[in-house]
C-alpha positions as CSV (number, residue, x, y, z in Angstrom):
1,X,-3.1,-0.5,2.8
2,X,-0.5,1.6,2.6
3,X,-0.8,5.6,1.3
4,X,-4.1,8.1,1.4
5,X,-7.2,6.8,0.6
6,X,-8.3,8.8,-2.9
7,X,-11.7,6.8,-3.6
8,X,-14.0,4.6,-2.0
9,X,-13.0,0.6,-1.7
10,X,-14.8,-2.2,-3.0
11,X,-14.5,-4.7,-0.3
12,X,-14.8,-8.5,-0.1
13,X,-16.2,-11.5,1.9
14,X,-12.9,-14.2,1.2
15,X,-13.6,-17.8,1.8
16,X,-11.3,-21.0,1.1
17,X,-11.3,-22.3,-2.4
18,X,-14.5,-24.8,-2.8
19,X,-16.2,-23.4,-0.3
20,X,-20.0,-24.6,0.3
21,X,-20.5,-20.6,1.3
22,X,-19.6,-18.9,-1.5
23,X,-23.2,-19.4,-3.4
24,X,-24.8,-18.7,-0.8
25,X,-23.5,-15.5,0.7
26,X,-23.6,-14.6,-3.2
27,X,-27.2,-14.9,-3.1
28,X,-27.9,-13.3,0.2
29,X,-26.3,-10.5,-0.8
30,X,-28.0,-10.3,-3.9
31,X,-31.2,-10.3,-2.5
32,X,-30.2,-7.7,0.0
33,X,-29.2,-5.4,-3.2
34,X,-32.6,-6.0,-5.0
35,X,-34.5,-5.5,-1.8
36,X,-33.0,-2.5,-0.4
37,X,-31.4,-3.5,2.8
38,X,-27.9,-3.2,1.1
39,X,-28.3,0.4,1.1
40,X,-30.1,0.9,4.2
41,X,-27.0,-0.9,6.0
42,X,-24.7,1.1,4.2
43,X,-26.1,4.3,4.6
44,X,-26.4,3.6,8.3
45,X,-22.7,2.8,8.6
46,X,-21.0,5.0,5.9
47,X,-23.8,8.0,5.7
48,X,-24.3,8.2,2.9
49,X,-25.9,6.0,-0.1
50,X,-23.6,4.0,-2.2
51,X,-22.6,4.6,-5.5
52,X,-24.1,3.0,-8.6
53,X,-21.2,1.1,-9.4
């Protein structure tokens, strides 16, 4: 990245094209969003709770 930071960043998991991984780590992190563990870990890490978005 190159320049100030203005917002926060979406970030991503990158695999190779055709992966066998990408429906799965889809679906863990799924779960992890309906279950609340997604925000737990992020709030741990970043401090606060993540947006809505």
């Amino acid at each position: 990245m190159v320049g100030p930071l203005y917002e926060g960043q979406q970030y991503g998991i990158v695999f190779h094209k055709g992966s066998e991984w990408v429906e799965p780590t889809n679906e863990a992190l799924a779960a992890m969003r309906e279950d609340g563990t997604y925000d737990e870990i992020y709030t741990k890490w970043f401090g606060e709770a993540p947006s809505a978005e």
